[in-house]
DRENTOR-477965 format. One record per residue: residue in three letters; x, y, z of N, C-alpha, C, O in turn. Coordinates in steps of 0.05 Angstrom, whole numbers, plus 5000, padded with zeros to 4 digits. Atoms other than C-alpha are relative to their C-alpha. Example, Ala and Ser with C-alpha at 12.3 -4.5 7.8 and 13.67 -1.06 7.14 Angstrom:
// DRENTOR-477965
ALA501849765000524649105156501850245000503950245013;SER498449764999527349795143498550225014499550445018;
END
This chain:
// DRENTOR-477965
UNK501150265008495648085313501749874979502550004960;UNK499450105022498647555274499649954978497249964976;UNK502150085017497147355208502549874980504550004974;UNK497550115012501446745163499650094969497450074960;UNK501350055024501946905092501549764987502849605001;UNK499050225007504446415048503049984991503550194978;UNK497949875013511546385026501649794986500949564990;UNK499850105021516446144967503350014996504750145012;UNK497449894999523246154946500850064968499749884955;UNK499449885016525646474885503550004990505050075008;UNK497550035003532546404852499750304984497850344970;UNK499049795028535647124813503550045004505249935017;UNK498350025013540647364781501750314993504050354986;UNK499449765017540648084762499250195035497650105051;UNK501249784973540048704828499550304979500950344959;UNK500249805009537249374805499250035029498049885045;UNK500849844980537349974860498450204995499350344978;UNK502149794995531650444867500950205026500950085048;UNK499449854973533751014921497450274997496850394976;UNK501949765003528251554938501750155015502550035034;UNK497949794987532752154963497150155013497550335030;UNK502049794986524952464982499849875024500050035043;UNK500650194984523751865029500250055027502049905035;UNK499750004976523252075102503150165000503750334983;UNK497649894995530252285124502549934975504849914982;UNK497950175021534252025055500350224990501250214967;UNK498849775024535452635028502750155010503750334996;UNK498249974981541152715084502749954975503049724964;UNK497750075014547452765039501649705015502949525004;UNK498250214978550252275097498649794996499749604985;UNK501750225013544751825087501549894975503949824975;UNK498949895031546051825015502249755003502249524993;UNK497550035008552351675024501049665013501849475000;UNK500550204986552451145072498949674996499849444999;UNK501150295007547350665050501449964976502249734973;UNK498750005038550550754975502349825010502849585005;UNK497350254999556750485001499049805011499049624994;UNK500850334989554049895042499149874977500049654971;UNK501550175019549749704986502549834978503249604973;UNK497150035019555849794935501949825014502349595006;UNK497850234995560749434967498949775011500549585008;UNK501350285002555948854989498849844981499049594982;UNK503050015015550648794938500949984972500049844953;UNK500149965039553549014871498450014980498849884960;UNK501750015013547949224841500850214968502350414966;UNK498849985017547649274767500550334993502550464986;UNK500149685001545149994763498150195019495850105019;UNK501149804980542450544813497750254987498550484985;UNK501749814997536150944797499450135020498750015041;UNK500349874978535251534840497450194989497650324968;UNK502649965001527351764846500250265022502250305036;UNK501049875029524252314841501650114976501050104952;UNK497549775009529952724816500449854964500050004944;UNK500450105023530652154753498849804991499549574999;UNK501750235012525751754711501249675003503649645001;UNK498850285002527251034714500149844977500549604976;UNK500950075022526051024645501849814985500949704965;UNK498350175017532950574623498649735012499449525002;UNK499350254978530750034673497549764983495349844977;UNK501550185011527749314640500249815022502249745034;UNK500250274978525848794687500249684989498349564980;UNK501650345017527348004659499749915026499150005048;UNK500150234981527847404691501450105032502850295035;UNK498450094974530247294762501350255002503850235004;UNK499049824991531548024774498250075030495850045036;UNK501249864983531448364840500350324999502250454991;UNK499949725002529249054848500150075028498749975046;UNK499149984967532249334914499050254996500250364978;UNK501349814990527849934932500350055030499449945050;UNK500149874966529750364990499050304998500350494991;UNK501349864979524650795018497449885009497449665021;UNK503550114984516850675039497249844986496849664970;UNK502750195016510350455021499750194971499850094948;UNK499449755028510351144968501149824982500049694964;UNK497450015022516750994935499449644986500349594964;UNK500550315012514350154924497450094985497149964965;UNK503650005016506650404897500950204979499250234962;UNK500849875018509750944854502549894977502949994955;UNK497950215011515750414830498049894979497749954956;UNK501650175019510849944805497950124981497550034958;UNK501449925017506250304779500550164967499250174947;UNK498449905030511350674725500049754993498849674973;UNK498750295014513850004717498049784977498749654958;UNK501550215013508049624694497350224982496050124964;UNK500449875024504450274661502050064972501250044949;UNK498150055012510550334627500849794982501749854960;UNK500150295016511049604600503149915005504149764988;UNK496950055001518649554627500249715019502449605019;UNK499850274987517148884672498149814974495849854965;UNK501350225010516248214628499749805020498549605014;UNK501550334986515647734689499750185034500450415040;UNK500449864972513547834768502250095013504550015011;UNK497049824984517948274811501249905025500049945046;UNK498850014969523348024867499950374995500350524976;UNK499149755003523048684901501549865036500949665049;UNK497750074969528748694973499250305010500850475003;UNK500549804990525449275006501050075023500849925043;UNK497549844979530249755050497850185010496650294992;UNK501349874984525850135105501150224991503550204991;UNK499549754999526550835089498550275000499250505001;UNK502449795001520651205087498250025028498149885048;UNK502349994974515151495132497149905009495749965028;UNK501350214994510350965122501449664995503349674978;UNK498050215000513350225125497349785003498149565010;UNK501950144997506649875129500449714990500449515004;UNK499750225010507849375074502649805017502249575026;UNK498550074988513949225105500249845029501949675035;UNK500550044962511649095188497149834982497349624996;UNK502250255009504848625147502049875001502849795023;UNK499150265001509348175124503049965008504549854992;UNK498950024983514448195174503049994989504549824999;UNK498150025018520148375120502750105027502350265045;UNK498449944979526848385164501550304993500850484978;UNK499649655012531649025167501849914982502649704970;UNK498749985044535249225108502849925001504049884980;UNK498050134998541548985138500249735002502449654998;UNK500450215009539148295138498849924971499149704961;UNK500650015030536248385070502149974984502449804967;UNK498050075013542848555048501849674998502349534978;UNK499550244994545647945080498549814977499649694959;UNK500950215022541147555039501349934976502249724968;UNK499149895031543347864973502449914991502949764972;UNK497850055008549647844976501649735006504149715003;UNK498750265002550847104990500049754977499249794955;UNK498650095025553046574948497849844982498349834958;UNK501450135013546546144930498050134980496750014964;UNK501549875026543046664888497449855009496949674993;UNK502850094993536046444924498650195028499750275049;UNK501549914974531446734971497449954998496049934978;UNK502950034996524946645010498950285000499750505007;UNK501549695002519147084990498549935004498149695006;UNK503150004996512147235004498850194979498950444980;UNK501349915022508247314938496950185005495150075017;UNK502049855000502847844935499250184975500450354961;UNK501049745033498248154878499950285010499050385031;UNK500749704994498348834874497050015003495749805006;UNK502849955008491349164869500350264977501450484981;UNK500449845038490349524793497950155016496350045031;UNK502549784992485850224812500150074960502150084947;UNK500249815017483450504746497850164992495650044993;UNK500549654989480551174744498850034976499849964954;UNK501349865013475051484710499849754975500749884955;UNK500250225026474150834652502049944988501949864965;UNK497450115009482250714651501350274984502850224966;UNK498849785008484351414633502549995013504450145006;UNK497149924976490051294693499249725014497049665022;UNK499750224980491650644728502250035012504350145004;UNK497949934972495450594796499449715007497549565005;UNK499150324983498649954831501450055025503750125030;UNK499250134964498949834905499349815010499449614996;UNK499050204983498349434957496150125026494349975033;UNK500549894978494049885009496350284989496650524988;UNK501449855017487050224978497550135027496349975041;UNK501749884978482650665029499150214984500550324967;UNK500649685011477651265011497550055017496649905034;UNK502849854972471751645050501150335012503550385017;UNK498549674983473252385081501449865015503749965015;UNK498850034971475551935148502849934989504950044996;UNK496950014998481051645119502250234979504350354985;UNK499249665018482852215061501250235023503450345017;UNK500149734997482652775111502949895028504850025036;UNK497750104982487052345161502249934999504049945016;UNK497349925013492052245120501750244991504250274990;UNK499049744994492452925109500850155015502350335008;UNK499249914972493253135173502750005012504450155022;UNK497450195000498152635178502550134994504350205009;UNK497849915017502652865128501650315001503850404993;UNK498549705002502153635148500750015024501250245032;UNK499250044969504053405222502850074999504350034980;UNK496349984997511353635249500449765004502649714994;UNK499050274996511452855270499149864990496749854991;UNK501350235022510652325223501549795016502649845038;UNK499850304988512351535235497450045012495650205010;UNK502750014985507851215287498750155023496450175031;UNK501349814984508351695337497350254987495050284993;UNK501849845017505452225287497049835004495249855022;UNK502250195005500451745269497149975014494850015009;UNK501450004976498051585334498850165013496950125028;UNK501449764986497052285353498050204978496950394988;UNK500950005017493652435285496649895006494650015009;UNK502250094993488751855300498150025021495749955021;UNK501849874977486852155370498750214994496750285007;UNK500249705002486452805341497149894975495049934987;UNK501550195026481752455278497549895018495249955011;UNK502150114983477352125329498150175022495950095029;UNK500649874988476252645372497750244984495650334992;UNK502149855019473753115309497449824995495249934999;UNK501750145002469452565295497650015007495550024995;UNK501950044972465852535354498050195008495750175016;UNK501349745006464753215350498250054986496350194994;UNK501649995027461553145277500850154987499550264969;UNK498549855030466453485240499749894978500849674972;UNK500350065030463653505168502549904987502749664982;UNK497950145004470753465145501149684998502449544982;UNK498050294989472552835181497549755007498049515011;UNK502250275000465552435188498050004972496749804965;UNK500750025020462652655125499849854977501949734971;UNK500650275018459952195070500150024972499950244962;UNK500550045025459951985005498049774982498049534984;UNK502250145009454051814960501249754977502549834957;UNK498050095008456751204933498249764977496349654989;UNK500850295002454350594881502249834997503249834975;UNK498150284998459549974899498749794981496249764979;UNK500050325013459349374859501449734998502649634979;UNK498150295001462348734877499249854980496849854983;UNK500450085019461648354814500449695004499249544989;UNK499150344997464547624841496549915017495549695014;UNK502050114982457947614889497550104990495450014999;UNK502249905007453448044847498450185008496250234999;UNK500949814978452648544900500450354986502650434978;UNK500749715003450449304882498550175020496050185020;UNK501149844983449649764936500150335001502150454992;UNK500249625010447650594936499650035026497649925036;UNK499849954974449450855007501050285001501950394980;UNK498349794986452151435041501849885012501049785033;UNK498150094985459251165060502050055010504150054998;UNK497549864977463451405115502449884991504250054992;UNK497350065003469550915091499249824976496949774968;UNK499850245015471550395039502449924998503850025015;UNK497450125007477650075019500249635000498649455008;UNK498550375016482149344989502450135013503450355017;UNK497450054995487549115013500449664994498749484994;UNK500550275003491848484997501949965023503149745025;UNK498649974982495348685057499850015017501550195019;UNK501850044978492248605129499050215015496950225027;UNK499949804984493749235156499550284982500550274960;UNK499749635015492250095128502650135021503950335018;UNK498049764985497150275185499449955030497049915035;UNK499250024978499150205260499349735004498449705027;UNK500650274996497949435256496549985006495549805020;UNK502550165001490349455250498549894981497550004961;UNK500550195018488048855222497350074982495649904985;UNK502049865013482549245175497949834970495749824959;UNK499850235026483648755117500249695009501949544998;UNK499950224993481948105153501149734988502449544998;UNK499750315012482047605097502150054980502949874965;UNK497350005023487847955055502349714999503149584979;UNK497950294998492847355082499249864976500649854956;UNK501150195013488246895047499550024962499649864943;UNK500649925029486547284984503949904976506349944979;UNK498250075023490646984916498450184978496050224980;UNK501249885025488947354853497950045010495949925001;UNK501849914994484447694893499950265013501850405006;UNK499649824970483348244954497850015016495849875013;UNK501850004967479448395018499150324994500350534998;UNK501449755001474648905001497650145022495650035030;UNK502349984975470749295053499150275003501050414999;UNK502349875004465649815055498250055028497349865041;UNK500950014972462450185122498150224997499150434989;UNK501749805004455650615121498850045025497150215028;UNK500649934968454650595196499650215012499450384996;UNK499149804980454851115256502350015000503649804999;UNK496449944994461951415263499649875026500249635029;UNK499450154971461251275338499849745003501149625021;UNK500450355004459350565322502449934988503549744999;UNK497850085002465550565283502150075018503749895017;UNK497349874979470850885332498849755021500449565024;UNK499850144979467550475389501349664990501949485005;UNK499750355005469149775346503250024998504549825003;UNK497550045004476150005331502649885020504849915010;UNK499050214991479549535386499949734995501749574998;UNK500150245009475948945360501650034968503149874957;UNK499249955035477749225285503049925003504349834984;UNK496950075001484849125312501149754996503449684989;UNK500050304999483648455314498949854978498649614977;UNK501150175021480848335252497450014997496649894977;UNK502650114989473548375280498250264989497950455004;UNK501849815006468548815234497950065004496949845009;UNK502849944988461949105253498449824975499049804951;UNK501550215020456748605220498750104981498249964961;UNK500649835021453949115181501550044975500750044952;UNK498049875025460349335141499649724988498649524999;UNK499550175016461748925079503149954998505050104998;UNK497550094992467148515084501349784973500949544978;UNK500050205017469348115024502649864977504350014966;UNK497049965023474747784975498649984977496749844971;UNK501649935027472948004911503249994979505550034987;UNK498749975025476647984843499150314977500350354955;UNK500949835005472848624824497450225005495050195003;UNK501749714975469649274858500250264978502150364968;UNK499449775020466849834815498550305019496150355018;UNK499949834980466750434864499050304981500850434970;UNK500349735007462051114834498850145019497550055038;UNK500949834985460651714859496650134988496050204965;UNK502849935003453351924861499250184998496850194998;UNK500449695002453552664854502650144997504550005004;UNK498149805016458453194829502450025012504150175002;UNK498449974988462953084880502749784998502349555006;UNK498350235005470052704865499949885037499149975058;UNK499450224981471852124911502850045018504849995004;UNK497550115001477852124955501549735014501049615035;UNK499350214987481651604964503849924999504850044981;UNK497650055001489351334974500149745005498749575017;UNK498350305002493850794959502849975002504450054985;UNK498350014990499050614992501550275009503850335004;UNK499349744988499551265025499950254992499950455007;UNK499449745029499851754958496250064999494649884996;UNK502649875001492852224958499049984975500650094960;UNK501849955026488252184896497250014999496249855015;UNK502350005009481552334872498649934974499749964953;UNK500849965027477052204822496449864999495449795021;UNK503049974994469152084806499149655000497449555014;UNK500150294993469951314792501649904995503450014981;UNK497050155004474950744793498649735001496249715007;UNK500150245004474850024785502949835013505049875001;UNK498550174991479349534826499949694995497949555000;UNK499650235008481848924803503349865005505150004998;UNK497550114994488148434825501150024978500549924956;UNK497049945015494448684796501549824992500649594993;UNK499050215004499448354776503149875024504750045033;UNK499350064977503547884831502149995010503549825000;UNK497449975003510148124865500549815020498849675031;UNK499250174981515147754909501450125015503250245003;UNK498749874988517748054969501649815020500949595029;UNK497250124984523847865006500549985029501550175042;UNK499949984968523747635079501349855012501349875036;
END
């Protein structure tokens, strides 16, 4: 499904490289070696951080810098989030994101080209490019003991345990994925505790005034349309500014698996809550932590609070 978001153009000045050597297949000395030179002899960027292996801790963000990040949806949610716990960005981020990881989600939303036309961009002479601005989404954990910045926010056993799955699969990308979500749907169906199991939940949308105490099979924000294989989950993310597309499902599993062709489309069961909110306060109702992920990376915890982050610019 399509979906336009809005877009902008941006003049810089300054390139910083980000490389994740964990990132899908990047840890390939050849890799490595390869993109380094293309980048280097096109790009000239000022200086090269290489993740996990070293902190990014020299790196300051001013004006009109771009941050060229190559690997996945990971290596961009756990970028920003040092960056702006940290306090090392004073203004919003060009980031020129290089496909390299084993989720690429953000990347295939907003239809970012490949990293060899990215370069192209970079390295030509007007020092400008078009972007498509997007707020992060701010998670913070337990009354701000830990805040996290992404893009991509899902929690419930269904999607928790399916990302797990996911991840301990011999095949990752979308094939993985795909055979993950058959395999996910099929437990389901069954009534695997595991994988249809609930959580006692009180939500709070605070823009609409809404407080609800459910048993909820799913939840999740996004300011991004899609969680993964292009289904449009996050309907009104396009639209959301200093905001996100929050949504919430206490249904039948089979009621949800049977909607998931319309869900592709954008099209939610009239029950779930569907909403753009500026703030969602997500507790757990009994002793049990929550799980949930963002932008791909697993976490738990007993409550959190979501609120629009602060707004990057990505390069397309």
């Amino acid at each position: 499904m399509k979906h336009n978001y809005p877009k902008q153009r941006k003049k810089f000045e300054k390139i910083y490289l980000i490389y994740n050597k964990k990132a899908s297949s990047n840890h390939k000395p050849s890799t490595y070696l390869r993109v380094l030179d293309n980048i280097w002899q096109n790009v000239k960027p000022m200086e090269l951080f290489i993740v996990p292996h070293e902190k990014i801790e020299d790196i300051q963000v001013d004006d009109e810098t771009v941050l060229l990040i190559y690997g996945g949806d990971g290596t961009i949610h756990n970028t920003i989030t040092y960056l702006y716990t940290k306090k090392r960005v004073r203004t919003p981020l060009i980031i020129g994101h290089l496909r390299g990881g084993t989720m690429n989600t953000i990347a295939t939303c907003l239809k970012i080209p490949k990293n060899s036309e990215i370069i192209e961009k970079l390295k030509s002479g007007n020092r400008e490019v078009e972007v498509i601005p997007r707020n992060s989404i701010k998670v913070e954990i337990d009354g701000g003991s830990k805040e996290l910045y992404g893009f991509m926010f899902g929690g419930g056993k269904l999607v928790y345990n399916f990302l797990k799955d996911y991840y301990e699969g011999k095949i990752l990308g979308p094939t993985g994925a795909v055979k993950t979500l058959l395999t996910t749907i099929a437990k389901a169906v069954k009534g695997d505790r595991q994988i249809s199991g609930r959580h006692k939940l009180r939500i709070k949308i605070w823009d609409i005034q809404k407080q609800e105490e459910n048993d909820f099979l799913i939840f999740g924000a996004g300011t991004i349309h899609s969680f993964g294989l292009n289904f449009s989950n996050f309907p009104k993310a396009p639209q959301s500014k200093n905001s996100f597309n929050f949504i919430a499902y206490a249904g039948s599993t089979v009621k949800l698996i049977s909607f998931l062709p319309l869900i592709y489309f954008g099209i939610l069961p009239q029950d779930a809550i569907n909403e753009q909110a500026t703030k969602v306060t997500v507790e757990s109702l009994n002793s049990e932590d929550v799980g949930f992920t963002l932008d791909g990376d697993l976490y738990s915890a007993k409550t959190f609070t979501l609120t629009p982050g602060p707004e990057l610019y990505f390069i397309v």
